[in-house]
C-alpha positions as CSV (number, residue, x, y, z in Angstrom):
1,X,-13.9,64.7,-84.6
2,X,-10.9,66.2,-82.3
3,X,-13.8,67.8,-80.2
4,X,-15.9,64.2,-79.7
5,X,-12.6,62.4,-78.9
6,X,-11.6,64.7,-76.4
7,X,-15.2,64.5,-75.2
8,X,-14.9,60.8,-74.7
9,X,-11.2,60.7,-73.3
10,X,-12.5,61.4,-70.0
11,X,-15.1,58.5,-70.0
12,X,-12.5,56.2,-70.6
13,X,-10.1,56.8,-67.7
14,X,-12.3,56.2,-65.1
15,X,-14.1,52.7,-67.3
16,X,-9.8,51.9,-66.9
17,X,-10.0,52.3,-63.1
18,X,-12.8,50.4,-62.3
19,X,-11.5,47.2,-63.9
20,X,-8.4,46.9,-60.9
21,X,-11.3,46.7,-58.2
22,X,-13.6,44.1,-60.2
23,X,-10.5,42.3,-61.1
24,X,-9.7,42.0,-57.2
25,X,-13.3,41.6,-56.1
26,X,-13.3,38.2,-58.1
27,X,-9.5,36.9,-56.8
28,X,-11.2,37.6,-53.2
29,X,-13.8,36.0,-53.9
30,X,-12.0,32.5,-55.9
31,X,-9.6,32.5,-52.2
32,X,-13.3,32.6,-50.2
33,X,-14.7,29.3,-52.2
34,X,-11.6,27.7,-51.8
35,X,-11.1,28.3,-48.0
36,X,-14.3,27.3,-47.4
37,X,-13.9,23.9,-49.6
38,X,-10.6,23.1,-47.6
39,X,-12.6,23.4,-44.3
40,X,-15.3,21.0,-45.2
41,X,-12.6,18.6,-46.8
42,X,-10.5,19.0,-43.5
43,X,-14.1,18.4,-40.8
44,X,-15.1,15.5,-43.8
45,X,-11.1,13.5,-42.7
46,X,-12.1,14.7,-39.2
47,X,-15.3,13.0,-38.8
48,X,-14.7,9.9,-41.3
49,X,-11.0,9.1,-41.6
50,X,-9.5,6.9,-44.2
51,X,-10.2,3.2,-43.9
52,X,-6.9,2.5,-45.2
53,X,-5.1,5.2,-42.4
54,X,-7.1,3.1,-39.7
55,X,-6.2,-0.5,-41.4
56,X,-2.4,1.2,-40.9
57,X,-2.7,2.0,-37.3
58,X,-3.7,-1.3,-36.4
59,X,-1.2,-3.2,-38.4
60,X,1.9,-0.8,-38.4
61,X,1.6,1.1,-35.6
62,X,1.8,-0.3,-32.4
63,X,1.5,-3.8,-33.8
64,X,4.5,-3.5,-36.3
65,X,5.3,-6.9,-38.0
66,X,1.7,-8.4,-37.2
67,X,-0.4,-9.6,-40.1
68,X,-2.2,-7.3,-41.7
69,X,-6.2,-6.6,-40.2
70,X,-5.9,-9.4,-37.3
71,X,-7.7,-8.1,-34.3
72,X,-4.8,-8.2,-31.1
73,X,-6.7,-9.7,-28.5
74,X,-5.7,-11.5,-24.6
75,X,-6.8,-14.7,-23.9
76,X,-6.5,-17.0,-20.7
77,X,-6.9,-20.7,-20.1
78,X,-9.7,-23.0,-18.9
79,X,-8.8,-24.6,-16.0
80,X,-9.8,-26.1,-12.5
81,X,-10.0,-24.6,-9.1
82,X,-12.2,-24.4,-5.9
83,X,-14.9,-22.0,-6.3
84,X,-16.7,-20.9,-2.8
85,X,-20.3,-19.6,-3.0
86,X,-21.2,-17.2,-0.9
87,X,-24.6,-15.0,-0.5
88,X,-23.7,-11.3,0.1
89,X,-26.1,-8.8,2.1
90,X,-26.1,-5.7,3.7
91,X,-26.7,-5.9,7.1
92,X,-26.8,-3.6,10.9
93,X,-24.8,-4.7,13.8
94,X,-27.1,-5.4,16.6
95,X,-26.8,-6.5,20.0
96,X,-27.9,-9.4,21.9
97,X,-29.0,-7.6,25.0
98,X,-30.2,-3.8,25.7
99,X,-31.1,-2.9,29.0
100,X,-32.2,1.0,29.7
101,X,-31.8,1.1,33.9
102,X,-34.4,3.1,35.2
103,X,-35.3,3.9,38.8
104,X,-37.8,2.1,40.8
105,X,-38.9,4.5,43.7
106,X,-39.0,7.7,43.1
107,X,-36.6,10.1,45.0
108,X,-33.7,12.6,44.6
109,X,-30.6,11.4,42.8
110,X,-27.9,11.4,45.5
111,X,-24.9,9.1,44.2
112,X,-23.5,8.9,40.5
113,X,-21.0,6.0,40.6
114,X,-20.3,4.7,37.2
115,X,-18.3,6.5,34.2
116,X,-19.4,7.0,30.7
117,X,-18.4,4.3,28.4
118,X,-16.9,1.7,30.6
119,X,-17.6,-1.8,30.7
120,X,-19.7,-3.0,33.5
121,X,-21.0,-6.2,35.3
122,X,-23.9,-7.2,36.6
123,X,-24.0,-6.4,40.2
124,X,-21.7,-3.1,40.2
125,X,-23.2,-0.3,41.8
126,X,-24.4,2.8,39.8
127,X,-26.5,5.5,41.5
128,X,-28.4,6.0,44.5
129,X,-31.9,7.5,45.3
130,X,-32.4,8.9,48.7
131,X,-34.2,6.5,50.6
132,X,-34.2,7.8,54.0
133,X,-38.2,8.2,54.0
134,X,-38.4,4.6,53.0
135,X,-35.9,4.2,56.5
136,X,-39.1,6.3,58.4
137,X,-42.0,3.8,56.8
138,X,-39.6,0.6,57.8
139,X,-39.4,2.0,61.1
140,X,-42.7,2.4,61.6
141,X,-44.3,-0.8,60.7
142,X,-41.3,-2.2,62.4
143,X,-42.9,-1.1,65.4
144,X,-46.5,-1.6,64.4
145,X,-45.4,-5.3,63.8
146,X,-44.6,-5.2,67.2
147,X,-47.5,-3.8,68.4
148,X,-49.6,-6.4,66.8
149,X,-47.2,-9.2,67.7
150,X,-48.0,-8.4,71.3
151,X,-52.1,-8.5,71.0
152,X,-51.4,-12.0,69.3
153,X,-49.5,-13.6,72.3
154,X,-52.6,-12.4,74.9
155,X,-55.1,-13.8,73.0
156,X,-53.4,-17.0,72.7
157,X,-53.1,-16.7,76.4
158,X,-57.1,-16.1,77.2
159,X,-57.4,-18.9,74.7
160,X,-55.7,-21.3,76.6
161,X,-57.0,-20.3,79.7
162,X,-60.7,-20.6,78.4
163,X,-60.4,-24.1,76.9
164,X,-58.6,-24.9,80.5
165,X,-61.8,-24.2,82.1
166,X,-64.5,-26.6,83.1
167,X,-67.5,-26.1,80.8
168,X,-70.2,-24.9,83.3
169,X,-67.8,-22.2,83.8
170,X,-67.3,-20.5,80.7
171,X,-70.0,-20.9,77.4
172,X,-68.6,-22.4,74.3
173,X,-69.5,-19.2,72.5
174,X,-66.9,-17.3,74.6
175,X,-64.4,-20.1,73.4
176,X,-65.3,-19.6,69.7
177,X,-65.0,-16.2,70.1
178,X,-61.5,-15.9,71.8
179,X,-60.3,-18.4,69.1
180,X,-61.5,-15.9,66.2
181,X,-59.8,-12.9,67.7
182,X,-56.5,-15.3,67.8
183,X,-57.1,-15.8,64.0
184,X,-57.4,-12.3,63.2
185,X,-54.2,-11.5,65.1
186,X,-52.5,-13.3,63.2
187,X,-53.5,-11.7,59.8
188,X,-52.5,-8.8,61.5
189,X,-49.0,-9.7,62.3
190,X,-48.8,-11.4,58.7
191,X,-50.3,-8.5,56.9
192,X,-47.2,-6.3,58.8
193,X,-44.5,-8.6,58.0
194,X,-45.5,-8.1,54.0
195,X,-45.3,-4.0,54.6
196,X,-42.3,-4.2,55.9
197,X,-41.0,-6.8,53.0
198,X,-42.6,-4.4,50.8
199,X,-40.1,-1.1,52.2
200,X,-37.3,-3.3,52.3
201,X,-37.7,-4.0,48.8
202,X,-38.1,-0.2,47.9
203,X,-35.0,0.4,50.1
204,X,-33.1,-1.8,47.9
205,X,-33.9,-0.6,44.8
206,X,-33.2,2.8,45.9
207,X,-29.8,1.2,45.8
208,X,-29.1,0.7,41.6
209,X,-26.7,-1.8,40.3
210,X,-26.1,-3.0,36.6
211,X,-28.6,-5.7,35.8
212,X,-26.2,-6.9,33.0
213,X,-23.2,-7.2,31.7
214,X,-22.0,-4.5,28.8
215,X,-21.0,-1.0,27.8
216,X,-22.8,1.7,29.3
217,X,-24.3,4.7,27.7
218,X,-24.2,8.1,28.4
219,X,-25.5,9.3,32.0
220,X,-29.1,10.8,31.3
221,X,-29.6,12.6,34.3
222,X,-27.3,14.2,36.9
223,X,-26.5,13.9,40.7
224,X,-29.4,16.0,42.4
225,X,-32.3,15.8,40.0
226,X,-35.5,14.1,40.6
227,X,-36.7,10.5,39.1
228,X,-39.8,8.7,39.1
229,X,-40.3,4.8,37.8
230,X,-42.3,6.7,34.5
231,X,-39.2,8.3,33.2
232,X,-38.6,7.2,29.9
233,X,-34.8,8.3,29.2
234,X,-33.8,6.4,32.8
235,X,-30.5,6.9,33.8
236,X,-28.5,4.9,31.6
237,X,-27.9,2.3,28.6
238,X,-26.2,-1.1,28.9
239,X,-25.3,-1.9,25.8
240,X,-23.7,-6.1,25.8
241,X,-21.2,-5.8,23.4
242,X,-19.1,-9.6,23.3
243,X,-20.9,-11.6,22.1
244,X,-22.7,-9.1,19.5
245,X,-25.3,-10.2,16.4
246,X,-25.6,-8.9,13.3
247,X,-29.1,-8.6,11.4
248,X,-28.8,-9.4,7.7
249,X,-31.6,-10.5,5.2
250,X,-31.5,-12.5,2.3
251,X,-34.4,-13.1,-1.1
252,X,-36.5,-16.0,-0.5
253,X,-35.1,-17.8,-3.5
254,X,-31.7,-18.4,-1.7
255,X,-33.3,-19.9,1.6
256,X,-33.7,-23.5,0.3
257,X,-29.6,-23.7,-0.4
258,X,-28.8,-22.1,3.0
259,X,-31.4,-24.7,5.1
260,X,-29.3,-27.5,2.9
261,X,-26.3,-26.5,4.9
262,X,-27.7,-26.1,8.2
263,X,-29.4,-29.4,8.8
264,X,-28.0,-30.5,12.0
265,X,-27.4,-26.9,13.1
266,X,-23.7,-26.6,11.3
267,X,-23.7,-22.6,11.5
268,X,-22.3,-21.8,8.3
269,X,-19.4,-19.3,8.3
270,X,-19.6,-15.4,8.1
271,X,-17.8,-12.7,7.2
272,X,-18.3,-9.1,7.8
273,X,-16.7,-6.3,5.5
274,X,-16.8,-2.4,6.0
275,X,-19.6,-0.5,4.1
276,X,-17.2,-0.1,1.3
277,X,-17.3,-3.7,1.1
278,X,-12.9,-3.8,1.0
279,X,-11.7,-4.1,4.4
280,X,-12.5,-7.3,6.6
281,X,-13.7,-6.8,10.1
282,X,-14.7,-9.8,12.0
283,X,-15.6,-13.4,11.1
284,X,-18.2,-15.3,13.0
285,X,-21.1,-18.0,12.7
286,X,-24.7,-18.2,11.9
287,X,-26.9,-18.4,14.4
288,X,-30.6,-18.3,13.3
289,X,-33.2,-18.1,10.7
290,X,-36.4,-15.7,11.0
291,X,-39.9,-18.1,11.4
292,X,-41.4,-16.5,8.4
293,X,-40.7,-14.4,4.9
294,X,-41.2,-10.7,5.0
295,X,-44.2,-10.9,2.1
296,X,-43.7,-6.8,1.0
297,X,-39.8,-7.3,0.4
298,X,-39.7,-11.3,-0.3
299,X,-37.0,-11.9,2.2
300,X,-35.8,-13.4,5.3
301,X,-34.0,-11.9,8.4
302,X,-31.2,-14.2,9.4
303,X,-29.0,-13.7,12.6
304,X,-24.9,-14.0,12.4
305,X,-22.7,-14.2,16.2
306,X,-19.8,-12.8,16.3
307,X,-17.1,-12.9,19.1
308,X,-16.2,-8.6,18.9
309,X,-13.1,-9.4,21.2
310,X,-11.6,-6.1,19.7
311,X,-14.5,-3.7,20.6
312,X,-14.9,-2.9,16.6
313,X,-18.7,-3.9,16.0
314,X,-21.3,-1.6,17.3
315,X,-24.6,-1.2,17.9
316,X,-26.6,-0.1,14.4
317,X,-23.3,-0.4,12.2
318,X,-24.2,-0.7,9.0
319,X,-21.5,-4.0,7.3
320,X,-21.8,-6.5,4.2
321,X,-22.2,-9.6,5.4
322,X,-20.7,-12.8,3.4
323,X,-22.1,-16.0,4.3
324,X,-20.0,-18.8,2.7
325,X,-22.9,-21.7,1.7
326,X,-20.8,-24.2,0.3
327,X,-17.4,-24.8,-2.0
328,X,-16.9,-26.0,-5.1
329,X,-13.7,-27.9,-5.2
330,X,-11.5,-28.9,-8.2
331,X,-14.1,-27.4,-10.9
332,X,-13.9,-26.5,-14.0
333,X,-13.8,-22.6,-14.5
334,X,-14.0,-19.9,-17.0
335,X,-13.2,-16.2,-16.4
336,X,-15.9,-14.2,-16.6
337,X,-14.7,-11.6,-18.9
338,X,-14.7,-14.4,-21.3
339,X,-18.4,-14.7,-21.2
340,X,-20.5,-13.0,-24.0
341,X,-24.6,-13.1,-24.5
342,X,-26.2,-12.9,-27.6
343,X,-27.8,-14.5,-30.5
344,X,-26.0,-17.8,-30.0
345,X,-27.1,-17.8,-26.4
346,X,-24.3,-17.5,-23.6
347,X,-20.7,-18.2,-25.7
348,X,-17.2,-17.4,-25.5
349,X,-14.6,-16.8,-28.3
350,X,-12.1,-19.5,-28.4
351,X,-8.8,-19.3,-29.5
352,X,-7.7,-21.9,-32.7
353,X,-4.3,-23.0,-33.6
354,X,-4.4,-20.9,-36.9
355,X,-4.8,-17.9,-35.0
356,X,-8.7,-18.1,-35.5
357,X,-11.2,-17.6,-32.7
358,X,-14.5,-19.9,-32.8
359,X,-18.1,-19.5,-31.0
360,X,-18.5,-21.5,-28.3
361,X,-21.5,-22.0,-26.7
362,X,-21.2,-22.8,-22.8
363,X,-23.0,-23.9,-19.8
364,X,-22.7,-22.1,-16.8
365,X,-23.2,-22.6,-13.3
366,X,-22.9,-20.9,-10.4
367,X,-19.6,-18.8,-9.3
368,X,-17.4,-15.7,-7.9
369,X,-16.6,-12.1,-8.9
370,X,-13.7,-13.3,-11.2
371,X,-15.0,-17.0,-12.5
372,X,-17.5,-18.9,-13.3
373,X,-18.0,-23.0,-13.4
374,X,-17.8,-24.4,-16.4
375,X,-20.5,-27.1,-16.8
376,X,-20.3,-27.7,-20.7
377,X,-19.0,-26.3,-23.9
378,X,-15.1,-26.0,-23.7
379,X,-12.5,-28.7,-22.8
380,X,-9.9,-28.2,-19.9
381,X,-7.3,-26.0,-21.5
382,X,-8.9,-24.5,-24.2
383,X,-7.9,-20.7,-24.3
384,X,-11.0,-17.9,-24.5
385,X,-11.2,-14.1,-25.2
386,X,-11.3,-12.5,-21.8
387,X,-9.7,-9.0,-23.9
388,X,-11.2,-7.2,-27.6
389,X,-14.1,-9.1,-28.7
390,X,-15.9,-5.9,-29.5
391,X,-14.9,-6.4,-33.0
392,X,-14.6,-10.4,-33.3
393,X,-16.4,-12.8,-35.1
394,X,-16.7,-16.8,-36.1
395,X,-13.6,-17.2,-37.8
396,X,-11.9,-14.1,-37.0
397,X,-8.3,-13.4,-37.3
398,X,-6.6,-12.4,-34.0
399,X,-3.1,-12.1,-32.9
400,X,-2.0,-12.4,-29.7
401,X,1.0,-9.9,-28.6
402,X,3.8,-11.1,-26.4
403,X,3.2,-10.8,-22.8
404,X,-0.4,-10.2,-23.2
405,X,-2.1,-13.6,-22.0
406,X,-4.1,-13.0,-18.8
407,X,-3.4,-15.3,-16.1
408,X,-4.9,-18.7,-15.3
409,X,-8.2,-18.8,-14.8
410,X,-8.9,-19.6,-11.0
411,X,-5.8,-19.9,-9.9
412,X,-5.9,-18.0,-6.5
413,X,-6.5,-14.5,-7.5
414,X,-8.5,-13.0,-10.3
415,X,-6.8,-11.8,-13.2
416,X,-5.3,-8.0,-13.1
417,X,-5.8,-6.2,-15.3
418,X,-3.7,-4.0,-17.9
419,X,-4.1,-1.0,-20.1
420,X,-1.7,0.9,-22.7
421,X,-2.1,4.7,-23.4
422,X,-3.9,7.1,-21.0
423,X,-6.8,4.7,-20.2
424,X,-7.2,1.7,-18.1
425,X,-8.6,-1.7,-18.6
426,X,-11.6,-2.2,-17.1
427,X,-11.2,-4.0,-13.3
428,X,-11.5,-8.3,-13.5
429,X,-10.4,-8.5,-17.3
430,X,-6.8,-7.7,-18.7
431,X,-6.7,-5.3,-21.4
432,X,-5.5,-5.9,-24.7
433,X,-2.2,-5.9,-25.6
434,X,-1.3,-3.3,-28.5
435,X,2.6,-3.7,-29.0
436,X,5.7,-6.5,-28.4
437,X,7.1,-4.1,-25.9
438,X,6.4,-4.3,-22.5
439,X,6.8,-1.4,-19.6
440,X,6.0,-0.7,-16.1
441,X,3.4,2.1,-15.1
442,X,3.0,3.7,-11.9
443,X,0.8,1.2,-11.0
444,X,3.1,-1.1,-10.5
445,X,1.1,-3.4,-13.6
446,X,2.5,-4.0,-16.7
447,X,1.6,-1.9,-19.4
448,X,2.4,-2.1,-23.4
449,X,3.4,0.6,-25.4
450,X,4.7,0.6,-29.3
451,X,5.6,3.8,-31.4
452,X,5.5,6.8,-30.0
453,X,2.6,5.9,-27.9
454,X,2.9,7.5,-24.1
455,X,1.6,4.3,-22.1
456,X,0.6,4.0,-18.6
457,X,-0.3,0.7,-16.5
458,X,-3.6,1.4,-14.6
459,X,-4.2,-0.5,-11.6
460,X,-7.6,-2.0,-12.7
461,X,-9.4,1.5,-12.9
462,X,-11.8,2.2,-16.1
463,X,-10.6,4.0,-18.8
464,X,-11.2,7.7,-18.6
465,X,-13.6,9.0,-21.2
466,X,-11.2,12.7,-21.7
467,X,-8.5,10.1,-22.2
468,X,-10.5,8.7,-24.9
469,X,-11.6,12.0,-26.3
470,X,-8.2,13.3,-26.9
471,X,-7.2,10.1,-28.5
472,X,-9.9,10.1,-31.2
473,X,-9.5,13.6,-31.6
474,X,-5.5,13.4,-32.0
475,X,-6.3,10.6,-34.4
476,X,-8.8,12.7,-36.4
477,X,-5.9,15.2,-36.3
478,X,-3.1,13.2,-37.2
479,X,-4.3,10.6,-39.8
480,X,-1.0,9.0,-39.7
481,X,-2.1,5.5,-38.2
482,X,0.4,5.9,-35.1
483,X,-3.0,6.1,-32.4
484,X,-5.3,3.5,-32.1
485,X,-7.3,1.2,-29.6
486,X,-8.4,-2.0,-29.4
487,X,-10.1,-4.7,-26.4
488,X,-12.7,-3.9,-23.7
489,X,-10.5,-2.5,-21.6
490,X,-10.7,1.2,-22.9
491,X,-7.1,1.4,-24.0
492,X,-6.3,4.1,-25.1
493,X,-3.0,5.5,-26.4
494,X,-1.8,9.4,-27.7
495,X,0.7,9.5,-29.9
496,X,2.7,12.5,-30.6
């Protein structure tokens, strides 16, 4: 028996060994299954965060004190102003009158007398073509005139002397005869007199002035070179530059309302922009409307005058033309960020005494880049949505933060707009307000900011979408209901 246990003594201390590394194998491998169940429970609150977390950063964070789940929204007034309608186009700066001056004898350039780029008038001299051949030809039928001039006055002569004679002494055939070479004189002298017209003209033209008024070009050929009447470049371009035209087209569907205004030729007024359509150039009257509809676009070319006293139109300068039709005066209007379209048709959200907001239908008519006339649907007054209807509805509970109610509707300018956090309210509609504490931003806008939100006041620019990225992922991170956003305008706040 002493032999067998000391046979299996040896089997059991390695059996006692073994049981450590299975014993740690299965601690490993409990800490594995749990790491990995806290990193799906941690991307989980990531992706779908707590209702109740977001309910608290609505209501307690920004908004402390408000009631509990009411949307904040900004709201603005219905109210009456003068509304001017105006048609917009793009249109190219083009002159009344372009003359290219080109040579009319042929000859060697002698004389360049004009400078590049000055104005000129009609009249002032430019360049000369040598025209001393021309000099030779109007010498010699100069004298050829003479020539012939002399053979006229002795026929006359024998003329009068035969018709003086009795008629047994000369035949009446000789008469007829002396009076036909009279006749044919005098073609001749005629015929030389239009030669000689003919080189003078030549002469002249070898002499080139401006034939209008305007800028000119630059010079397209130099003193010494050669020019015929078939050269196409010429010499130069006048260019009339005050009074210029501007080109513009506009759809077929607008041409009734602008013949409206124009019977009895009242030029309606226009306005030119630069391409950016931000800075005003000049301001000037419509001229004329185009015969006929372009059928493969479905528009019609119209014709704007404009003074150019300044110099700043030129030729093929591509503007945005406003052409004022008509104003609307003492209207009722609606700002257009109120306006929603859906189901119901074209509505608005309108605020109740209770704190409510209420679907209102509306009719529209015609109006600006800020508002819009208010045919039907709202009473002078009321106050809309213009900021966070993304998440209203009929009966809706909003509140309205201090500070945060857009300006009048129509009254002189359109409504700035603000933003909280990182981001920026959208441009025409005031962002939402998300706090009772008001600051200024470097844009010189106000801007609200609660808890320890890090606001900024945009200057109407859209909200960034990184801005937005880092607050959703902050709030993923955080959980702790201090980062939010609310209204149209992208605010956006990130709270530390």
């Amino acid at each position: 028996m002493d032999d067998e246990v000391a046979k299996l003594q040896p089997l059991r201390e390695p059996m006692a060994d073994i049981k450590p590394v299975v014993v740690r194998r299965r601690r490993r491998g409990w800490i594995v299954a749990l790491l990995l169940v806290a990193a799906g429970a941690g991307v989980a609150f990531w992706l779908h965060p707590a209702p109740v977390q977001q309910q608290g950063a609505r209501g307690g964070g920004r908004f402390r004190g408000g009631d509990l789940g009411a949307q904040p929204v900004a709201v603005a007034s219905v109210t009456q102003a003068d509304i001017p309608i105006t048609l917009e186009a793009l249109g190219t700066v083009t002159s009344l009158s372009t003359v290219t001056v080109r040579p009319q004898v042929s000859g060697q350039i002698t004389a360049i007398a004009f400078t590049e780029g000055e104005m000129v008038k009609k009249g002032d001299f430019l360049a000369q073509v040598d025209d001393r051949t021309l000099q030779a030809s109007l010498h010699q039928l100069q004298g050829q005139l003479k020539h012939d001039q002399a053979l006229l006055s002795d026929a006359r002569l024998d003329l009068d002397r035969d018709l003086k004679l009795t008629s047994n002494a000369i035949t009446q055939q000789a008469v007829d005869l002396q009076r036909a070479t009279v006749q044919s004189d005098e073609g001749t002298v005629m015929s030389d007199q239009a030669q000689i017209e003919a080189v003078e003209v030549n002469i002249a033209n070898s002499h080139i002035v401006a034939p209008a008024d305007g800028r000119i070009g630059l010079r397209q050929v130099d003193q010494g070179n050669y020019v015929t009447p078939s050269d196409s470049t010429g010499i130069a371009v006048i260019t009339e530059m005050q009074p210029i035209s501007v080109l513009f087209s506009l759809p077929e569907d607008t041409l009734a309302e602008v013949l409206e205004q124009t019977h009895g030729n009242a030029g309606l007024k226009a306005t030119l922009f630069d391409r950016n359509d931000t800075k005003q150039i000049a301001e000037g009257t419509l001229q004329t409307i185009d015969n006929q509809i372009d059928p493969t676009t479905g528009t019609v070319k119209l014709r704007a005058v404009f003074a150019n006293a300044d110099g700043g139109l030129y030729p093929n300068q591509f503007v945005n033309v406003h052409l004022l039709v008509r104003t609307l005066t003492g209207v009722t209007v609606l700002p257009n960020a109120a306006i929603q379209h859906g189901a119901p048709g074209t509505f608005v959200y309108q605020l109740n005494d209770d704190s409510t907001v209420s679907v209102k239908t509306v009719s529209l008519g015609p109006g600006d880049a800020s508002v819009t006339q208010l045919l039907s649907g709202l009473p002078p007054g009321a106050k809309v949505v213009v900021d966070g209807v993304d998440r209203l509805k009929d009966g809706a509970k909003v509140t309205v933060p201090d500070n945060s109610a857009a300006p009048t509707a129509g009254a002189g300018s359109p409504a700035q707009p603000k933003a909280a956090g990182r981001g920026s309210a959208a441009a025409g509609a005031p962002a939402a307000a998300t706090s009772n504490t008001s600051a200024v931003g470097p844009g010189n806008a106000p801007a609200l900011s609660g808890g320890q939100g890090q606001g900024s006041a945009g200057g109407g620019a859209d909200a960034s979408g990184d801005a937005g990225r880092k607050h959703h992922r902050h709030h993923r991170r955080d959980g702790n209901g201090n980062s939010g956003s609310s209204g149209n305008g992208g605010d956006s706040g990130e709270a530390q």
